[in-house]
C-alpha positions as CSV (number, residue, x, y, z in Angstrom):
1,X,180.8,125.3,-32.3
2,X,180.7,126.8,-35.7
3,X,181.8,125.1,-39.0
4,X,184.6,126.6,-41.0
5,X,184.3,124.8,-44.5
6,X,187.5,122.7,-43.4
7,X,186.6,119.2,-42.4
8,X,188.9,119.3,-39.4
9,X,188.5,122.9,-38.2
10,X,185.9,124.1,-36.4
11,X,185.7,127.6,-34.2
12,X,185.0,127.0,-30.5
13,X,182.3,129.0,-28.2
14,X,184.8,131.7,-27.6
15,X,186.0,132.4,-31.5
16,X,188.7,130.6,-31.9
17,X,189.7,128.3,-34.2
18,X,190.9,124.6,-33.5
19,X,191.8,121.4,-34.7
20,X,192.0,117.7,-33.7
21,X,190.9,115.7,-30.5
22,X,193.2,118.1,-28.2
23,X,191.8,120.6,-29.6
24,X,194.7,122.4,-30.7
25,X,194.6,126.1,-31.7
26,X,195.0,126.8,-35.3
27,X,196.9,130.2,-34.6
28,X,199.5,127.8,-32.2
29,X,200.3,125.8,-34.6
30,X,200.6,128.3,-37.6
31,X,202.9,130.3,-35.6
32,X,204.9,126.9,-35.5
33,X,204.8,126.9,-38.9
34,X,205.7,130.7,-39.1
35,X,208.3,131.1,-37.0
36,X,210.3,127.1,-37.0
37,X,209.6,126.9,-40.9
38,X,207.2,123.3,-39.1
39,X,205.6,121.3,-42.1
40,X,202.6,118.8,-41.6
41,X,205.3,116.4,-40.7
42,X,207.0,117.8,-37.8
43,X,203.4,119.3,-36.5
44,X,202.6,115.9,-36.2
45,X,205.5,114.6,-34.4
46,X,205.3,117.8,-32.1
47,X,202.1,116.9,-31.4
48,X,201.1,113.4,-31.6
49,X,197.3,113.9,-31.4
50,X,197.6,115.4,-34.5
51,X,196.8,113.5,-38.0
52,X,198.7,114.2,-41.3
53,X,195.6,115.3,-42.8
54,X,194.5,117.9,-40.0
55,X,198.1,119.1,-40.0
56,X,197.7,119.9,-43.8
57,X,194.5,120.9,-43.5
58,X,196.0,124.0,-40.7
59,X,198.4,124.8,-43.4
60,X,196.2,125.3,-46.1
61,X,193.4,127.1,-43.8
62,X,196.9,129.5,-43.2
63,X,197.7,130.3,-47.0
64,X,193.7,130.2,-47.8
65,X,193.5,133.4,-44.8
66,X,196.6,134.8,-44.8
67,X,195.9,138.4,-44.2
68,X,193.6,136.8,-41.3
69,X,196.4,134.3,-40.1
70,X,199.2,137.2,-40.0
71,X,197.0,139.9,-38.2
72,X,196.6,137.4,-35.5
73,X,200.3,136.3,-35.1
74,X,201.2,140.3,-35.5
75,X,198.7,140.9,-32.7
76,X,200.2,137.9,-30.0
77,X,203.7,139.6,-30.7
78,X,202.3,142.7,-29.8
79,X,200.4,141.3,-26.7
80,X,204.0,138.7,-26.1
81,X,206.1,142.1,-26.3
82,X,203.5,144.2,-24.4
83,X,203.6,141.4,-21.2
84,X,207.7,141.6,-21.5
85,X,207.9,145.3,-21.1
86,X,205.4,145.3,-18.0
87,X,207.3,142.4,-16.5
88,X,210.4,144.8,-16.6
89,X,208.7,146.6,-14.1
90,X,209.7,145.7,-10.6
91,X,206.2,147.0,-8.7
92,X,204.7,144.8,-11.5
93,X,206.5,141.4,-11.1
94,X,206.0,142.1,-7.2
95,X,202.2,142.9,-7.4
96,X,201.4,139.4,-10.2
97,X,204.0,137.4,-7.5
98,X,201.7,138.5,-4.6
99,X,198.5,137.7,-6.5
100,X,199.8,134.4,-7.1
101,X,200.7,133.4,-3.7
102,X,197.2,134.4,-2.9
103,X,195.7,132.2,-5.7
104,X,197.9,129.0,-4.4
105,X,197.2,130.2,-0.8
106,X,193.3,129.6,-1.7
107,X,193.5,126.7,-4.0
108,X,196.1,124.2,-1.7
């Protein structure tokens, strides 16, 4: 776990960055913030866990790395829109269906 300079933020073994005893990601809840127009307030009643001052803290982490924030959201969209297009294909959808019959089949 690496320190950020934000009391509330810290970034996790695998890079990313998270807040609050769920351990929310960051990037989650800026997109909220992004794409709903959320403020600290609805973050908070969205997710309970949450505390006013984490929720603000996210925001202001957002505005203080905005280039950083917005290459990140740019990239899931890309990765969102990427995943649609290859679920369009039919040989596709059959082939993740089968694996996941497999995965129950071995996990029941």
């Amino acid at each position: 776990m690496a320190t950020t300079g934000y009391a509330h933020i810290v970034r996790d073994d695998d890079g990313h960055l998270r807040v609050g005893t769920d351990w929310h990601k960051v990037i989650s809840l800026v997109d909220e913030h992004v794409q709903q127009g959320s403020g600290p307030n609805e973050l908070v009643i969205a997710y309970p866990s949450l505390t006013l001052g984490q929720a603000y803290e996210v925001l202001a982490y957002q505005y203080d790395h905005k280039d950083e924030m917005d290459a990140e959201l740019a990239e899931r969209r890309h990765d969102a829109e990427r995943l649609r297009t290859e679920l369009e294909d039919p040989v596709f959808r059959e082939e993740i269906r089968e694996r996941c019959t497999a995965w129950n089949a071995r996990h029941e």
